[in-house]
C-alpha positions as CSV (number, residue, x, y, z in Angstrom):
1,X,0.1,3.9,-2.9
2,X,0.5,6.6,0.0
3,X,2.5,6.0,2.8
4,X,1.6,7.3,6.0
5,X,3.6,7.8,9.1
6,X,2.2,7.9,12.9
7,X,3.8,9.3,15.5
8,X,2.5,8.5,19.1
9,X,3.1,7.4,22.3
10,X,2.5,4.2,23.6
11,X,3.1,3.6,27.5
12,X,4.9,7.0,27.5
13,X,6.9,6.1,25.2
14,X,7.5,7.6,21.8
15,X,6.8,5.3,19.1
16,X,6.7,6.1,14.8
17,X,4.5,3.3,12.4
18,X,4.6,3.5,9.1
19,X,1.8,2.1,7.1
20,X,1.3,1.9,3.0
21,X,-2.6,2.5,1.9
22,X,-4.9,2.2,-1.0
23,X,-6.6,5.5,0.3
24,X,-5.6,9.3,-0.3
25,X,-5.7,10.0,2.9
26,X,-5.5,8.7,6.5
27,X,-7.4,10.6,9.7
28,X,-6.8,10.5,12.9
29,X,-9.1,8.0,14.4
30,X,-8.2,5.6,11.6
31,X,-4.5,6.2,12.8
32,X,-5.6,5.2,16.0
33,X,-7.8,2.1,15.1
34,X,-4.7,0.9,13.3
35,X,-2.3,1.5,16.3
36,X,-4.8,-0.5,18.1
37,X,-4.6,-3.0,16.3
38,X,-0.9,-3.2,16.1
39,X,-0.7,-3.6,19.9
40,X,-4.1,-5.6,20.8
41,X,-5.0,-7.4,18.0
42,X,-3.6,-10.5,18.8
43,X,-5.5,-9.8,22.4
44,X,-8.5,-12.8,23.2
45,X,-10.4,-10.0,24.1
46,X,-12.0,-8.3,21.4
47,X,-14.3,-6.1,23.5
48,X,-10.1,-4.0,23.2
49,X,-11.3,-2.5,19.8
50,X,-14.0,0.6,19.8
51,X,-17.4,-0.3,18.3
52,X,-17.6,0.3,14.2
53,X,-20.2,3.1,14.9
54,X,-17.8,5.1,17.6
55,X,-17.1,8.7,17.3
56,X,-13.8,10.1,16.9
57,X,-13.7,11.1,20.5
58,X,-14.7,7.4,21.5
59,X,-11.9,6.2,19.2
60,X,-9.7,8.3,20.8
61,X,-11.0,7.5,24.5
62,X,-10.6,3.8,24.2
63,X,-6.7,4.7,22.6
64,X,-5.6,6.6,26.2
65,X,-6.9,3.4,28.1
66,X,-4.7,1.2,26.6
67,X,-1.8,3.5,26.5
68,X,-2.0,5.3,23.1
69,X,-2.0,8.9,23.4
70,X,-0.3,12.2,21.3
71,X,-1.8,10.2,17.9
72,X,-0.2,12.2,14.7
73,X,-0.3,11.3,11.5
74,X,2.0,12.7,8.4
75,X,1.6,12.0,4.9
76,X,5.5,11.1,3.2
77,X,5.4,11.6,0.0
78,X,6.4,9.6,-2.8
């Protein structure tokens, strides 16, 4: 399985998450859904997470409100 590292900030500060996947690849607004997830996901409200059908540039939108920003994402390799 690929591992995948994301570099980003969260709340200005600089943060790395690495995550292992079934999947070749990883884009960005996947990165972010995931990083979302990792900080709100436990949040009661789920009105947090983007809708399924959002554009990238929604995806990325709803990351800068709650604090994600500079979203990267590097394949390591095995």
């Amino acid at each position: 399985m690929p591992t995948f590292t994301i570099n980003y900030q969260f709340e200005s500060e600089q943060r790395a998450f690495a995550i292992e996947l079934d999947e070749p690849d990883l884009t960005r607004a996947e990165a972010i859904l995931h990083l979302i997830e990792l900080h709100h996901g436990d949040a009661e409200n789920s009105l947090l997470m983007p809708d399924a059908q959002a554009s990238e540039a929604q995806i990325v939108e709803q990351a800068h409100v709650l604090g994600i920003t500079e979203v990267s994402v590097t394949a390591v390799e095995a």
